[in-house]
C-alpha positions in Angstrom: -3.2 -11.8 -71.1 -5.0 -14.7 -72.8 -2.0 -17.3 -72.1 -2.4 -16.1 -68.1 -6.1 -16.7 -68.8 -5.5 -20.2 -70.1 -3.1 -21.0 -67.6 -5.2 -20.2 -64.6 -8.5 -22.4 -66.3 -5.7 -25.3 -66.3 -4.7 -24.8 -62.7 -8.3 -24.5 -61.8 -9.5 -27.2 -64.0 -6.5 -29.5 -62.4 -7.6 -28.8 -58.5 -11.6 -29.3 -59.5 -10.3 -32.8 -61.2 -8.6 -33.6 -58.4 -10.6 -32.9 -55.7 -13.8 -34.4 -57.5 -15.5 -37.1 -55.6 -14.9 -40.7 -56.6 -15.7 -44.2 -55.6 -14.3 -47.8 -55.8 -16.4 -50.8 -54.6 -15.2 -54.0 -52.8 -16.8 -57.4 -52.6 -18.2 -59.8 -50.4 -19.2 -63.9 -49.9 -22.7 -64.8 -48.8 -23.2 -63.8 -44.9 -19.4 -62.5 -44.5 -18.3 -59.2 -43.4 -14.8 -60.1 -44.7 -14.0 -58.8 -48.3 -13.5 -62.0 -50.5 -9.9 -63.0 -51.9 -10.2 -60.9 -55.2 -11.9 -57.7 -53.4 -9.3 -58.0 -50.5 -6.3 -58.1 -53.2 -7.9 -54.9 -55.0 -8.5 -52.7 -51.9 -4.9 -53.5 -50.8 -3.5 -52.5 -54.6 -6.1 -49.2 -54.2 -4.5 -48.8 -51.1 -0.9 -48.6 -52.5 -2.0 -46.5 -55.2 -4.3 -43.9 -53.6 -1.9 -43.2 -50.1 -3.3 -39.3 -50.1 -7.0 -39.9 -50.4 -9.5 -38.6 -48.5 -12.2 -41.1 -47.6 -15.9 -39.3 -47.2 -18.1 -41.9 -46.8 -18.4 -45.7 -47.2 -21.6 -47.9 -47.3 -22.3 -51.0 -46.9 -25.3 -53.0 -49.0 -26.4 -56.8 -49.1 -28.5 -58.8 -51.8 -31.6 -59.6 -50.9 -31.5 -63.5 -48.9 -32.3 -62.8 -45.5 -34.7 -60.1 -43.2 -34.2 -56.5 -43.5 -33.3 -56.0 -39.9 -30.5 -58.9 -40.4 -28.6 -57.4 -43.5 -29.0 -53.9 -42.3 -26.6 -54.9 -39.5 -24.4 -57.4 -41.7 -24.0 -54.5 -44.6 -23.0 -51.8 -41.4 -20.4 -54.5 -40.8 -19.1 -54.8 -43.8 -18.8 -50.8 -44.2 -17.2 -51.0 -41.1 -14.8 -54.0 -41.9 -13.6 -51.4 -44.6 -13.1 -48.2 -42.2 -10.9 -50.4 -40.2 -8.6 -52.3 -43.1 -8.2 -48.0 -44.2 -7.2 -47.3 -40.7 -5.1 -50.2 -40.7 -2.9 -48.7 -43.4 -2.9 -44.9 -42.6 -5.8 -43.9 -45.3 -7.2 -40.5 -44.3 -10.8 -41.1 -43.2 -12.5 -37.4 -42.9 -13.2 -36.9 -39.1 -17.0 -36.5 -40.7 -17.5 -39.3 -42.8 -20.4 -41.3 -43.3 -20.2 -44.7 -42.5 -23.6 -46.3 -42.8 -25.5 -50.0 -43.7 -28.3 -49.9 -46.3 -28.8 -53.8 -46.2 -31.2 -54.4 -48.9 -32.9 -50.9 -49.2 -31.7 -50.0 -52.0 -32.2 -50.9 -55.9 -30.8 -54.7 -56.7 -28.6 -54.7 -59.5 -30.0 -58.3 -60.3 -27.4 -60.1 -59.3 -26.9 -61.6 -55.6 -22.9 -61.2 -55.8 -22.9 -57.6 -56.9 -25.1 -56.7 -54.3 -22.8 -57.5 -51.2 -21.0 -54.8 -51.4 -19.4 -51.6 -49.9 -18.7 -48.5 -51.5 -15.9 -45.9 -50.2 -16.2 -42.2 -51.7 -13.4 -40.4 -51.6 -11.2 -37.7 -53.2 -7.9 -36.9 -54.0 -6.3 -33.0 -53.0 -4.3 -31.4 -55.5 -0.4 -31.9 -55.1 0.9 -29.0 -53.4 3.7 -27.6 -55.5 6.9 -27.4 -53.3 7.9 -23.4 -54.2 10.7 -23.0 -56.5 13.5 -21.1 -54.9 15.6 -19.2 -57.4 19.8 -19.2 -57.0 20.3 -15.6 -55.6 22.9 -14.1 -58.2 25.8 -14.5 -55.6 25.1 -18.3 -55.4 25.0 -18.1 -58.7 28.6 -16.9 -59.2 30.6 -19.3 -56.5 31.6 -21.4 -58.8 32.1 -19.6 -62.0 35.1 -20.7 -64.6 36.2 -18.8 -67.5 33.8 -19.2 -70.3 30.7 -19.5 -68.3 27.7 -16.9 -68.7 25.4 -15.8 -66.4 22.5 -14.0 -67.2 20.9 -11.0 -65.0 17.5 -12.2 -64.6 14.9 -9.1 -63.6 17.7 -6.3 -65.0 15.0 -3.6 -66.6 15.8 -0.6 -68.5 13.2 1.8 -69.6 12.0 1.6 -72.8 14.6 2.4 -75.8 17.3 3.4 -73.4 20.1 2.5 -71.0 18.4 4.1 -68.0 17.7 1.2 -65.4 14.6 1.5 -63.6 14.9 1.7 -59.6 13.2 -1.6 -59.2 16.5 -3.6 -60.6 19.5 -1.4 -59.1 19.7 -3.8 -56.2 20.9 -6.3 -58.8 23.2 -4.0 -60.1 24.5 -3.8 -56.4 25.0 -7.6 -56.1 26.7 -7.8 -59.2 29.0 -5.1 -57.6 29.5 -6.8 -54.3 30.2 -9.9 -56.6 32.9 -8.2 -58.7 34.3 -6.7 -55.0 34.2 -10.3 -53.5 36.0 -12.0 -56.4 39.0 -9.8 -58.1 40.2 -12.6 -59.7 37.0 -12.2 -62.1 37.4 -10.3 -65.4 34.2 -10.4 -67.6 32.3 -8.7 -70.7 29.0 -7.9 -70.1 26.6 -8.6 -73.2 23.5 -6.7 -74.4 21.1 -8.2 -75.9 17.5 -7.1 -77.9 14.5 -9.2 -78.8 11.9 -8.3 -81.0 13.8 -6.2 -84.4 15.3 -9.6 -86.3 18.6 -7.8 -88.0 20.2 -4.7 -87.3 19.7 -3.0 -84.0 19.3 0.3 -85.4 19.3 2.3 -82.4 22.4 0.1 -81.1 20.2 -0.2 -77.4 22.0 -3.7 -76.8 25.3 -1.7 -76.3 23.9 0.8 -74.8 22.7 -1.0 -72.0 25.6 -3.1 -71.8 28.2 0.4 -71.6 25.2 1.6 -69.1 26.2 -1.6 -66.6 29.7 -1.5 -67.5 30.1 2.6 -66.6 28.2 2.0 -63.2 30.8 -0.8 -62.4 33.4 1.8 -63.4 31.7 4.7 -61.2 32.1 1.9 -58.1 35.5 1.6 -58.4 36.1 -1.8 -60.4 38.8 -1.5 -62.2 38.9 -0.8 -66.3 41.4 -3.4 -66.4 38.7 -6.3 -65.8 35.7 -5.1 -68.0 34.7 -5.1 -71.2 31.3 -4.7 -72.8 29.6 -5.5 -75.7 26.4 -5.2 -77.5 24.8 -8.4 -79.7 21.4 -6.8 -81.1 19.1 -9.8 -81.8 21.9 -11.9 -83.7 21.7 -14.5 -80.7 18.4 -14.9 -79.4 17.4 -17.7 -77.1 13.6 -18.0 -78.7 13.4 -17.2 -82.5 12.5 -14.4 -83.9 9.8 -13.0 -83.5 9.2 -14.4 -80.3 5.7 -16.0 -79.5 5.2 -14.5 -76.6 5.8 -11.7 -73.9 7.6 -14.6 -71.6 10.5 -15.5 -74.5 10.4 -11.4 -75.5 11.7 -11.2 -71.9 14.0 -14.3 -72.2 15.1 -12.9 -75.3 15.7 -8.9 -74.3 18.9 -9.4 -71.8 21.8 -8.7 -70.5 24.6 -11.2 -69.7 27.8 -11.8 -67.9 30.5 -13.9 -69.7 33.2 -14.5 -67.4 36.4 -13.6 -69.4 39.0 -14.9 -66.7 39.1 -16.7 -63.2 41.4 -17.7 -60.8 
């Protein structure tokens, strides 16, 4: 519960990080509305390196030469100069963004070449995860060779016995349209526990394995191409004991080892 906990912060932490609002600033020559050479060089790299943002507002500012009518209309210019160069290259400018002139109405920083500016807000959405589609267990099994294992991912048993629960037989059912599909496969299906480092005392890996291998039996796959076998905890994928419920699962399986194939 507390690693699920943890985990969802991060995610939530990650998207508020993401989407947080930031800002980079451009710079201009006395009385132009054109970036200068080293601004117009840094919004074209920002460009490149920002292709998903999400512009909310940009404003333009002068120093302080000049009347406050005049530089309120050169510093809407110069916000403006920047809206179009985004345009230009496909930057996503938020159908409400603010795009306003403040020409010398604001607090100088003190120096006249700081001043000419323009500001563009923006932020950057969270990457949207493409969805990871698992191998169904016959896609899984189209190309297997003798040798390779193949582990029944979602195959639960109740608790201390080889009784499956209802929720996994329709794996047990693809295993069996598998085995149908492809006579040519013999295999020994493998039991394994987590949890107990040393013996398994109440022999459950073989259990479960016998429990798969009967059901096969009861289907009408033939004696002839099964064998089963139980492991206990002697070959766990996570050591022993596990840190976790997630390796307790990885750990507490069953798996098919493909004995021969045509």
């Amino acid at each position: 519960m507390k690693q699920k906990i943890t985990t969802t912060f991060f995610l939530l932490f990650s998207i508020l990080l993401y989407s947080q609002e930031q800002q980079f600033q451009v710079f201009f020559d006395f009385d132009i509305s054109e970036t200068n050479t080293t601004s117009t060089e840094k919004l074209q790299q920002w460009i490149e390196n920002n292709p998903t943002a999400v512009v909310d507002k940009i404003y333009g500012y002068c120093d302080s030469v000049g009347s406050v009518e005049y530089n309120d209309v050169l510093s809407l210019k110069r916000a403006n100069y920047v809206v179009e160069k985004l345009k230009s290259n496909n930057i996503n400018i938020n159908d409400k963004a603010e795009v306003k002139g403040f020409g010398k109405r604001y607090s100088q920083s003190g120096s006249a070449a700081a001043d000419r500016k323009a500001v563009v807000y923006y932020t950057i959405p969270p990457k949207k995860e493409a969805p990871v589609v698992e191998e169904s267990l016959t896609d899984q099994t189209k190309n297997l060779k003798t040798g390779d294992k193949l582990t029944l991912k979602n195959l639960n048993f109740y608790d201390r016995s080889g009784v499956i629960v209802p929720s996994s037989e329709p794996i047990l059912k693809e295993l069996l349209s598998i085995m149908v599909e492809r006579p040519d496969l013999k295999i020994e299906i493998q039991g394994h526990i987590c949890c107990q480092p040393g013996t398994d005392l109440e022999n459950i890996a073989t259990i479960r394995a016998r429990a798969i291998y009967n059901f096969l039996l009861e289907n009408g796959i033939s004696k002839d191409r099964l064998q089963y076998k139980g492991f206990g905890s002697s070959r766990p994928i996570h050591p022993i004991p596990e840190r976790n419920e997630k390796e307790r699962n990885e750990n507490r399986r069953v798996e098919i080892m493909v004995l021969e194939s045509k």
